[in-house]
C-alpha positions as CSV (number, residue, x, y, z in Angstrom):
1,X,0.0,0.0,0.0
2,X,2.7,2.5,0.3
3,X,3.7,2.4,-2.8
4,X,0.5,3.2,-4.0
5,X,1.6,7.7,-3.0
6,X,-0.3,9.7,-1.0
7,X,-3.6,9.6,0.6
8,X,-5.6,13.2,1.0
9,X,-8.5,13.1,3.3
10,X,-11.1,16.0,2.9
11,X,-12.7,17.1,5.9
12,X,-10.5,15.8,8.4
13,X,-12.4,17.4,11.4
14,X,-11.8,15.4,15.0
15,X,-14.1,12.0,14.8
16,X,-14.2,9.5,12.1
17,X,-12.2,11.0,9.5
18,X,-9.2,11.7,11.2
19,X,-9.1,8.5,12.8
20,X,-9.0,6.8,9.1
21,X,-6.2,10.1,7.8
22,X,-4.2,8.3,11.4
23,X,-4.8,4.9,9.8
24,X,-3.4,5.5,6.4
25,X,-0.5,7.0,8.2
26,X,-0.1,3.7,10.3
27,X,0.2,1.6,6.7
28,X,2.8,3.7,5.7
29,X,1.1,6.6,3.6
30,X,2.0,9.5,3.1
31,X,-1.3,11.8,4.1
32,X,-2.4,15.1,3.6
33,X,-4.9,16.2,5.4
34,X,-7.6,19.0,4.6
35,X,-10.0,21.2,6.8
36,X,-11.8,24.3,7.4
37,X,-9.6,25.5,10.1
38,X,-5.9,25.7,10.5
39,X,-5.7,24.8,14.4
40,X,-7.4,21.4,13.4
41,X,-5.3,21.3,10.4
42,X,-2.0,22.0,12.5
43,X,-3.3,19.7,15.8
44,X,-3.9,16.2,13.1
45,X,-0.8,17.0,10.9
46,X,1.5,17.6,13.9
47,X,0.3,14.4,15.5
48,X,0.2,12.0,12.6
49,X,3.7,13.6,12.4
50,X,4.5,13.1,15.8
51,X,4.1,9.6,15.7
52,X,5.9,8.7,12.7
53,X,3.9,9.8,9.9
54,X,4.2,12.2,6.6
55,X,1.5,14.5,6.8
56,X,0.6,17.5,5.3
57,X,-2.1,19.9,6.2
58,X,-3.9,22.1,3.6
59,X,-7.4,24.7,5.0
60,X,-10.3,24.2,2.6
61,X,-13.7,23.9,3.0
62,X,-14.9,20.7,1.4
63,X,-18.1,22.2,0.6
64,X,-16.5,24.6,-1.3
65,X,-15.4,23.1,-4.9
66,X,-13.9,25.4,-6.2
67,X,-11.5,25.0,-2.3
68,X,-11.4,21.2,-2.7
69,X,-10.7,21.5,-6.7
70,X,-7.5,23.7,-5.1
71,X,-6.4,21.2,-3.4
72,X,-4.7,19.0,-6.6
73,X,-2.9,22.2,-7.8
């Protein structure tokens, strides 16, 4: 699986989707990690890289499409 790149998980509030961004991490992905707010983007980021992870955090508002579109440039 980690040759597969990188993961990027929209919405990556506190609950269920940060829990899976912390799961691709633990296989060995590289995650980025996207958000509305740059304290949750910093506080999943930091952890993920805190515990031996590659993340990456990006603010966008994954209602926005033109934001998420963003995201891949």
């Amino acid at each position: 699986m980690a040759d597969a790149g990188a993961v990027l998980v929209v919405g990556a509030g506190p609950g269920l989707v940060s829990a899976v961004a912390r799961r691709f991490s633990e296989a060995g992905m590289p995650v980025a990690v996207s958000t509305r707010t740059q304290k949750t983007v910093d506080d999943l980021a930091g952890q993920i890289n805190r515990t031996g992870g590659i993340s990456k955090g990006y603010v966008a508002d994954a209602t926005d499409e033109d934001a998420v579109i963003s995201l891949f440039d």
